[in-house]
C-alpha positions as a Markdown table, in Angstrom:
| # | Residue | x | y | z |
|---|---|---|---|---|
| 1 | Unk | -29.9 | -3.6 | 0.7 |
| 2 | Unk | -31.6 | -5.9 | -2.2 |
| 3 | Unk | -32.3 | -2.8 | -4.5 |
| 4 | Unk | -28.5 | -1.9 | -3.9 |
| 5 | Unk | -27.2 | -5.2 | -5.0 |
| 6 | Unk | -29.3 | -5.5 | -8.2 |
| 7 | Unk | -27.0 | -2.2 | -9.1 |
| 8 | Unk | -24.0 | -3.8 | -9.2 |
| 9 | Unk | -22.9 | -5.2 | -12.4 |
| 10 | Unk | -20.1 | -8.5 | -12.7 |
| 11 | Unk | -17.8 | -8.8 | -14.8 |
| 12 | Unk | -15.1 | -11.3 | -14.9 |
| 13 | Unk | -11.3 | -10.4 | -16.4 |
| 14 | Unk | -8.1 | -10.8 | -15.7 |
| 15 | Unk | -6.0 | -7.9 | -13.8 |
| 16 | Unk | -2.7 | -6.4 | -15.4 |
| 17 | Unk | -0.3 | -7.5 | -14.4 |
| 18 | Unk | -2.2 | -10.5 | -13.2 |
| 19 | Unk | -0.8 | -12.6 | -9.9 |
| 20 | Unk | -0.6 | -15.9 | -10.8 |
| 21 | Unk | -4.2 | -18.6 | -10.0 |
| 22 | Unk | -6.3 | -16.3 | -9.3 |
| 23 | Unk | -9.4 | -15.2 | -10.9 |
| 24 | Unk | -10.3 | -11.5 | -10.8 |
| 25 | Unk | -14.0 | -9.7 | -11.1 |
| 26 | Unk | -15.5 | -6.6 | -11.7 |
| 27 | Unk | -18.7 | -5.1 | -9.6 |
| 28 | Unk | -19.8 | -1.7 | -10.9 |
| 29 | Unk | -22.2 | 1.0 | -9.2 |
| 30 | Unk | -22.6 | 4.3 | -11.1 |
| 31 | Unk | -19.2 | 5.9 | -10.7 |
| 32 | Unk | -17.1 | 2.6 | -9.5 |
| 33 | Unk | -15.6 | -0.6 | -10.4 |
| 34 | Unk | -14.1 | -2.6 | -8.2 |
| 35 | Unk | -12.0 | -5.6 | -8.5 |
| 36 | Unk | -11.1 | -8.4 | -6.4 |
| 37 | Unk | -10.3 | -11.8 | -6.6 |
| 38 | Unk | -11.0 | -12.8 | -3.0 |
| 39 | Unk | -14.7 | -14.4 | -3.1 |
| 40 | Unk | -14.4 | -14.3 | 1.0 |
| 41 | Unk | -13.8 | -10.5 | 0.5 |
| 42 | Unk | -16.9 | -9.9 | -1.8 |
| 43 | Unk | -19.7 | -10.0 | 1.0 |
| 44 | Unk | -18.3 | -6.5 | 2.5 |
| 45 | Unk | -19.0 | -5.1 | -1.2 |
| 46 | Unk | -22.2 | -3.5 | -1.0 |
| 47 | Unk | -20.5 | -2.3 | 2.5 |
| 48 | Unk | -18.1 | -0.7 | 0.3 |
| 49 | Unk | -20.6 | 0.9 | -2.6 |
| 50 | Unk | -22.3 | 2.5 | 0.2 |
| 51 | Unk | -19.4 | 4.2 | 1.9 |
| 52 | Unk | -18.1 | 5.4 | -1.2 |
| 53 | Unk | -21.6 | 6.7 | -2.6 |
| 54 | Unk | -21.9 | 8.6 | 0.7 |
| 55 | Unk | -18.3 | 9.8 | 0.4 |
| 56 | Unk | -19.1 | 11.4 | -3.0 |
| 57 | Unk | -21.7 | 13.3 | -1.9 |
| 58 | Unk | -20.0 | 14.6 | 1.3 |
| 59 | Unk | -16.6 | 15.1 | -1.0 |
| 60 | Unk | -19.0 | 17.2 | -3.1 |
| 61 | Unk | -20.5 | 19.3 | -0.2 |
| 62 | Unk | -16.8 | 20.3 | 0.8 |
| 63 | Unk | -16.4 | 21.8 | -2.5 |
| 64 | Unk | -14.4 | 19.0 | -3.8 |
| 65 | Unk | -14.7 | 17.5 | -7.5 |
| 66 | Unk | -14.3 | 13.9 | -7.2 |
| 67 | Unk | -13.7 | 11.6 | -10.7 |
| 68 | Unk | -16.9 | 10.7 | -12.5 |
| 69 | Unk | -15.0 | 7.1 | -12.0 |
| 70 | Unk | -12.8 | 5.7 | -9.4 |
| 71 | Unk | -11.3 | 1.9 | -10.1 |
| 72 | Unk | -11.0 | 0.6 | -6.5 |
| 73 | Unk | -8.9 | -2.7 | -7.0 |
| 74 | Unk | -9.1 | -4.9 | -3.3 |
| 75 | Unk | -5.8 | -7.2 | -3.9 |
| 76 | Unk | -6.2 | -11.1 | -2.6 |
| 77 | Unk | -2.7 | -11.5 | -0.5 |
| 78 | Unk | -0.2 | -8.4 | 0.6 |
| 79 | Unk | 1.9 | -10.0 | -2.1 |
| 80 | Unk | -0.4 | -8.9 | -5.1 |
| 81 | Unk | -0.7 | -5.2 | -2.8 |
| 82 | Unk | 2.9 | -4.9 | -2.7 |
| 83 | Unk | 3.8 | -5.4 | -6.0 |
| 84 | Unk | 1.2 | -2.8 | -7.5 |
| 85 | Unk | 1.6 | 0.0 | -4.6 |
| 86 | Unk | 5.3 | -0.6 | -3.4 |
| 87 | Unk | 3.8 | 0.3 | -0.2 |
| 88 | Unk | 4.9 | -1.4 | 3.3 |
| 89 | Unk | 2.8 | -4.0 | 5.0 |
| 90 | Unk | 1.2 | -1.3 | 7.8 |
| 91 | Unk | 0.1 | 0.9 | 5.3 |
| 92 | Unk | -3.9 | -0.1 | 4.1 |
| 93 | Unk | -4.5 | 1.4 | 1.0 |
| 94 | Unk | -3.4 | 3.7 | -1.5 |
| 95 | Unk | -4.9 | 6.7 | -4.0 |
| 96 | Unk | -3.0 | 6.9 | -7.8 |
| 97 | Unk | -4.2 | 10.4 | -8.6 |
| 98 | Unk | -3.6 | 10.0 | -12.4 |
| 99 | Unk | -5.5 | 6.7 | -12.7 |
| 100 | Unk | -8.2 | 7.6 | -10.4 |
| 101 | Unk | -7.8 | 4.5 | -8.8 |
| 102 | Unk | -7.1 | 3.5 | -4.9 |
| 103 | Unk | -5.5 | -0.3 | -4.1 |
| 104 | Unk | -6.3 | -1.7 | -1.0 |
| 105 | Unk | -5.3 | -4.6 | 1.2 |
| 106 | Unk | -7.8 | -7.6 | 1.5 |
| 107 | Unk | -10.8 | -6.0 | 3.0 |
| 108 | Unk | -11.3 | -9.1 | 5.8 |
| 109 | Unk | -7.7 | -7.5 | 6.9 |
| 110 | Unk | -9.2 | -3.8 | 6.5 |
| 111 | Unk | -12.4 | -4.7 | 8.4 |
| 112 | Unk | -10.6 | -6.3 | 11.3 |
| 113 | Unk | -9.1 | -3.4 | 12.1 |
| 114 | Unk | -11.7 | -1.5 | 11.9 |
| 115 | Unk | -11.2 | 1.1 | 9.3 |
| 116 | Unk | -13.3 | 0.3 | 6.5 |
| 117 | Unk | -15.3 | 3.1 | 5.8 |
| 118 | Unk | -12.6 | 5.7 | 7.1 |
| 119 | Unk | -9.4 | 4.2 | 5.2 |
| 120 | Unk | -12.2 | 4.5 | 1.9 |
| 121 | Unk | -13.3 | 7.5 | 2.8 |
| 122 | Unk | -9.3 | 9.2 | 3.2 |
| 123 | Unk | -8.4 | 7.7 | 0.0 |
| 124 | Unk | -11.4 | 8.7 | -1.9 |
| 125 | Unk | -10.3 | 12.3 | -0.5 |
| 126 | Unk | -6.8 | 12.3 | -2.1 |
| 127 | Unk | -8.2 | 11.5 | -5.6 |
| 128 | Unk | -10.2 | 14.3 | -5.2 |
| 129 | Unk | -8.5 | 16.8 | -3.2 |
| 130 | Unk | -6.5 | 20.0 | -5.2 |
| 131 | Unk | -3.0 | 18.3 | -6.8 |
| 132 | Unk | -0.4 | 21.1 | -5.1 |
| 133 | Unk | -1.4 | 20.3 | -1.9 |
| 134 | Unk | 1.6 | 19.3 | 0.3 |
| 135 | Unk | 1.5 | 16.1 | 2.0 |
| 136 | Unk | 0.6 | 17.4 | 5.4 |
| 137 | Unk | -2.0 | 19.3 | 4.2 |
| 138 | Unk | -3.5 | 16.4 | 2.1 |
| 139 | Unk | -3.1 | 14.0 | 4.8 |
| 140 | Unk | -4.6 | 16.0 | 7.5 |
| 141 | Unk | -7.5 | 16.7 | 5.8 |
| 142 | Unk | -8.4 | 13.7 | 4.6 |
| 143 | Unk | -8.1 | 12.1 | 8.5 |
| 144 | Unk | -10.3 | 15.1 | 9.3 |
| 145 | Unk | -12.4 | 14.2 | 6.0 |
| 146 | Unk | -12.7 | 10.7 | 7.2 |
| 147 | Unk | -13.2 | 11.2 | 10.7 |
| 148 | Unk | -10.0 | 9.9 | 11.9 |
| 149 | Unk | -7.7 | 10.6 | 15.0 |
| 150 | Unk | -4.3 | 10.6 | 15.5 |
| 151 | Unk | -3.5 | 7.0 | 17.4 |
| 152 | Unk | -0.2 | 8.5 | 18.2 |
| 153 | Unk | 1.4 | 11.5 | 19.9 |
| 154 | Unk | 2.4 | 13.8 | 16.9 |
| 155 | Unk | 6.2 | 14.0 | 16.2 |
| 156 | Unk | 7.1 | 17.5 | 18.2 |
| 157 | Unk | 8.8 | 20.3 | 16.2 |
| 158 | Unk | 9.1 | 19.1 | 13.1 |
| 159 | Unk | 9.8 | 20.6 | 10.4 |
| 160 | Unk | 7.7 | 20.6 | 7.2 |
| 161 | Unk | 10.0 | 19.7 | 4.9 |
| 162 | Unk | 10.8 | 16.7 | 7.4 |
| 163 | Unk | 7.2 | 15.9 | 7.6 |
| 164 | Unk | 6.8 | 15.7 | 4.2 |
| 165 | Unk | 10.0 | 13.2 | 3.8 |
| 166 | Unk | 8.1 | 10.5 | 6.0 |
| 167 | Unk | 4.7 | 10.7 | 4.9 |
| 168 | Unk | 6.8 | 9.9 | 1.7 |
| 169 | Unk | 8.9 | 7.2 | 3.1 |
| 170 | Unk | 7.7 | 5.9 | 6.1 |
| 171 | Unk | 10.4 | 4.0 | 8.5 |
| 172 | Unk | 8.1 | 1.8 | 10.1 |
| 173 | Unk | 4.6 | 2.1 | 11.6 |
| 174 | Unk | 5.2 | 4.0 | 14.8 |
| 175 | Unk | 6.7 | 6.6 | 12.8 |
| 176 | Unk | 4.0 | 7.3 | 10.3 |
| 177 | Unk | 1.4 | 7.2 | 12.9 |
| 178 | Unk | 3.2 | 10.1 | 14.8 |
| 179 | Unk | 3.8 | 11.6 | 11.5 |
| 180 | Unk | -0.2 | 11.4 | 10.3 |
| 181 | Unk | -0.9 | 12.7 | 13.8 |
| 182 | Unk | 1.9 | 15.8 | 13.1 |
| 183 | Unk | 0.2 | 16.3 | 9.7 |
| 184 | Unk | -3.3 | 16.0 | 11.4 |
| 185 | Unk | -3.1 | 18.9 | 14.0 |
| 186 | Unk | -1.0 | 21.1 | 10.9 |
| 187 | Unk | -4.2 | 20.7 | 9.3 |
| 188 | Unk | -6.7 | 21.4 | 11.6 |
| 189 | Unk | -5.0 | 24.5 | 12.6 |
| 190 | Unk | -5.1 | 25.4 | 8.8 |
| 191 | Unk | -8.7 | 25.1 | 8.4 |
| 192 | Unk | -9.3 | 26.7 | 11.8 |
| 193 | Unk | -7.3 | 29.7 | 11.2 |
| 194 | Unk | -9.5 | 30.0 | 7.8 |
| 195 | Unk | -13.1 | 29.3 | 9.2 |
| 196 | Unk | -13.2 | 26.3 | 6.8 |
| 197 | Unk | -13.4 | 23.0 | 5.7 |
| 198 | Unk | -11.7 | 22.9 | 2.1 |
């Protein structure tokens, strides 16, 4: 743990667009930055490095190519998450493809409910998974990735294209959970049928 902390590299600058009073800064470990501006948040860091490390080695193994840097940006109030991600309150993080960058709630909120290491490592998946992969496909995969389960009974007979709508646009939280677990057993049943992770 004290050798992986001397890694880490701080840097102190102000985020664009920056939420107003509050003070942002920069760890780096080979392949990362990340910013927050939470100083209660910073002592689940080298937590964080090490998933992440781990992920890109496993990411690698699946025959995945993840970016040689990812910008993880941990925002200090669902406010500042908001804004950037335009994403609703039950949803944890994000992945930006083009900016190789995921944003993700405060982690004390992340660790509480218990999903640091997976929500990193499903997010980490979608900046490196193939780009014309449908949503059900990418969102599968990357529970299956991160060792998720379903914590919902998958939406029955769905269609695709309907499948792809909410993992777009979620209603509310019940509905993307049955959704994720729809896209979930899609996937599995993919990879099955092809004797295969990606």
């Amino acid at each position: 743990m004290k050798a992986y902390w001397v890694s880490l590299i701080l840097i102190s600058w102000p985020l664009a667009p920056p939420v107003q009073a509050q003070t942002w800064q920069a760890y780096q470990s080979p392949g990362f930055t990340v910013q927050t501006a939470s100083k209660a948040d910073a002592r689940y860091l080298a937590r964080l490095f090490q998933t992440l490390e781990r992920a890109r080695k496993d990411l690698k193994e699946w025959g995945l190519q993840p970016p040689d840097r990812v910008w993880v940006v941990v925002h200090p109030n669902l406010e500042s998450y908001r804004k950037a991600t335009a994403q609703p309150w039950f949803v944890l993080a994000q992945a930006n493809r083009p900016q190789h960058r995921m944003d993700l709630q405060r982690l004390s909120v992340v660790v509480e409910r218990g999903q640091l290491e997976a929500v990193l490592r499903h997010e980490y998946f979608h900046l490196a998974q193939p780009e014309d992969w449908p949503s059900w496909l990418a969102e599968g995969s990357a529970m299956i990735f991160a060792g998720q389960k379903p914590t919902a009974k998958a939406l029955p007979g769905i269609s695709a294209a309907r499948l792809e709508e909410i993992l777009a646009n979620p209603p509310n939280s019940q509905t993307l959970a049955r959704a994720m677990a729809a896209a979930y057993d899609r996937a599995r049943a993919y990879w099955k049928k092809r004797g295969r992770a990606p």
